[in-house]
N, C-alpha and C positions, 0 to 999 in steps of 0.2 A: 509734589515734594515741597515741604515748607523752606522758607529761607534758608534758615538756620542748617539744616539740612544740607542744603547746595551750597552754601559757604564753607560747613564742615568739610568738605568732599573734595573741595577746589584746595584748600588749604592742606588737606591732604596730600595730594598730588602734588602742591609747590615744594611741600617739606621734602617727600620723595625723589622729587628732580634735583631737591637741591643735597639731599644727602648724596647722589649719585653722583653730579659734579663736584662736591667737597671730596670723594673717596677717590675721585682718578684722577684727582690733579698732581702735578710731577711735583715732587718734594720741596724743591725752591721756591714754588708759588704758594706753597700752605700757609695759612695763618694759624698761630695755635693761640688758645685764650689763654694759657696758664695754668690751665688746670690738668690734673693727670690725663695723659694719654685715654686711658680704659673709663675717665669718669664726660671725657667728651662724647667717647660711644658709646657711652651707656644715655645720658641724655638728649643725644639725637635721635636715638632709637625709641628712645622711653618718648619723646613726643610724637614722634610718629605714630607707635600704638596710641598712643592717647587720641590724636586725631583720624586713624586707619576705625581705630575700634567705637569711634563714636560716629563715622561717617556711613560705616558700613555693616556694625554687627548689628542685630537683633535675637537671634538665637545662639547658642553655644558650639555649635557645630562651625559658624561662621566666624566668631571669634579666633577659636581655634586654629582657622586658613588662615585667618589677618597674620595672627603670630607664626606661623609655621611659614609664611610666606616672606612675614619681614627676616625672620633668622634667615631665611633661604637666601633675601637680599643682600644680606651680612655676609652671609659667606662669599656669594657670587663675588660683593666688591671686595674682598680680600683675596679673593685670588685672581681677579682680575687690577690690582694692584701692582704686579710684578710684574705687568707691561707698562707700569707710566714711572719715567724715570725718578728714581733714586727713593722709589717706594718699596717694601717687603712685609709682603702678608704676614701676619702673626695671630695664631690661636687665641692668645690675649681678647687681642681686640674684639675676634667675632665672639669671644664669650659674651665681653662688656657688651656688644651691641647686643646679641640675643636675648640676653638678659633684659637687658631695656625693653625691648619688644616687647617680651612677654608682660613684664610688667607693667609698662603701659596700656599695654593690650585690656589686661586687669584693673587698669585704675578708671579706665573708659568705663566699664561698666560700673564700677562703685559712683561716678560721678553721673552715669545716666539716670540711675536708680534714684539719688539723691534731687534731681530736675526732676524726675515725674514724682517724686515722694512731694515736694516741694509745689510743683504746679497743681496736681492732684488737691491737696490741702489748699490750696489758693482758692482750687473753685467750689470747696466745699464749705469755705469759710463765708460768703456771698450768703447762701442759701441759711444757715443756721442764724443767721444774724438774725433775717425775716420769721423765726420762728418766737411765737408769742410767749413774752415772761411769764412766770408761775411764783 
């Protein structure tokens, strides 16, 4: 597995942990950045697909789990929400979040595609150079 690769994969996982403890922590210890409620969960979710879908997909079938799995996650912590104090699940939110997911999920692949369009031409560019002027 190249670096790049197992680094994706780790960072994955941290983002993961960390969306889990951001979503059960009791109301009085939240930090919020300012920004709307639903556009927080939507970009914590949206980089998760971006790091889940780059870590782990390669075919479309798999993608697909990443995102079906992050919304899964969304829900799980919204409804497990209304056990940590002065917290209350809302529809809202697991939209924002799902939404992210998915999009992320999506943006993973546009930006793989763009690295191999990119490296692919890097190494094709070597070889024509050595090809004789006319």
């Amino acid at each position: 597995m190249p670096k790049w690769e197992r680094f994706l994969r780790r960072a994955a996982y941290a983002c993961l942990l960390i969306i889990v403890a951001l979503s059960l922590l009791p109301a009085q210890e939240m930090y919020r950045t300012g920004a709307p409620k639903g556009a927080e969960h939507f970009a914590a979710y949206w980089g998760a697909g971006i790091l889940m879908g780059g870590a782990f997909c390669r075919q479309w079938r798999e993608r697909a789990w990443v995102a079906m799995g992050l919304a899964g996650l969304a829900g799980l912590m919204e409804l497990l929400q209304q056990f940590s104090p002065g917290r209350t699940p809302h529809l809202s939110d697991f939209i924002a979040s799902s939404t992210g997911a998915v999009l992320g999920v999506a943006m993973s692949v546009a930006i793989l595609r763009c690295a191999y369009a990119a490296r692919s031409s890097g190494r094709a560019a070597p070889e024509a150079s050595t090809a004789p002027d006319r």
